[in-house]
C-alpha positions in Angstrom: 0.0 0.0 0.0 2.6 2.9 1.0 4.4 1.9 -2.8 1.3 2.8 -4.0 0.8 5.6 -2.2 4.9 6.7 -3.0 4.0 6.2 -6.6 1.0 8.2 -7.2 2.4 11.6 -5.4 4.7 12.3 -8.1 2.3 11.6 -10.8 -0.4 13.2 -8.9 2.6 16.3 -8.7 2.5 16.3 -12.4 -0.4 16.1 -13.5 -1.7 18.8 -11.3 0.8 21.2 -12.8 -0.4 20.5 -15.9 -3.7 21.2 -15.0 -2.3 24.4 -13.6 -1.2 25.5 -16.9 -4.4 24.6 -18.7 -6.2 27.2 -16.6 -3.4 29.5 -16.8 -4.0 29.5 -20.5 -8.1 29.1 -20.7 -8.2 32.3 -18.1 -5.4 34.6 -19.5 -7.8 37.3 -19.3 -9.1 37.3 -16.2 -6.7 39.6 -13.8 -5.3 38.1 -10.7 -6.0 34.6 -12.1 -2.5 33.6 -10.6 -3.6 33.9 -7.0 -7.1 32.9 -7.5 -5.2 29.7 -9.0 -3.2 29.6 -5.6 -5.7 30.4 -3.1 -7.9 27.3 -4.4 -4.9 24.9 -4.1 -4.0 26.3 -0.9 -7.5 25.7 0.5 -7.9 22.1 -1.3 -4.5 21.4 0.1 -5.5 22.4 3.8 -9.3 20.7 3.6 -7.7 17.4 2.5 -5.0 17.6 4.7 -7.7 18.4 7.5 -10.1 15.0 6.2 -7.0 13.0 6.5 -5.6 14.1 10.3 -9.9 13.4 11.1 -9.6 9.7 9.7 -6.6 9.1 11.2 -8.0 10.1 14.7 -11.7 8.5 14.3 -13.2 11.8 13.4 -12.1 13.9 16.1 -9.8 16.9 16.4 -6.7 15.5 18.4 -4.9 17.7 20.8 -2.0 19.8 18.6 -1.3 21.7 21.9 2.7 20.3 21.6 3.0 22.0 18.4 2.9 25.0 21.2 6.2 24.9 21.8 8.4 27.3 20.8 11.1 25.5 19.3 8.3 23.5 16.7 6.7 26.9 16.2 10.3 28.3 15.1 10.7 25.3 12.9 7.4 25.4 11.4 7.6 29.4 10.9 11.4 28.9 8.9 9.9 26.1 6.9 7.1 28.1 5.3 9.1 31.5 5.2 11.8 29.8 3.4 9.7 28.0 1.1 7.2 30.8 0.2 10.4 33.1 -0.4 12.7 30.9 -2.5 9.5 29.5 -4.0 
């Protein structure tokens, strides 16, 4: 199962940036159609990722109160600052 599950993130990857430049194309009109592009994968991205963490833990909100400390929240603050900037 986790081959599987190895195998079909890059070709999931892919495919989703060529469906990325479809639309880029089919809405080259439309102004800001960049971010509107990016704000629906960023909230697909966080509502799946949300479904998944609620399966895992029977449909209930687990307790995230260790991600609290400072040195994860330092971690977790240089992980998307560096990726959103050298993005």
């Amino acid at each position: 199962r986790g081959d599987i599950l190895a195998l079909g993130q890059p070709i999931g990857f892919g495919y989703s940036f060529c469906r990325i430049e479809h639309y880029q194309e089919k809405f080259e009109n439309v102004p800001n159609r960049v971010l509107t592009i990016a704000a629906a994968q960023c909230v697909a991205a966080g509502f799946l990722s949300m479904m998944w963490v609620l399966s895992d833990y029977q449909w209930h909100f687990p307790d995230f109160g260790y991600l609290a400390e400072p040195h994860r929240v330092a971690t977790i603050a240089w992980t998307g600052m560096v990726t959103t900037v050298f993005a």
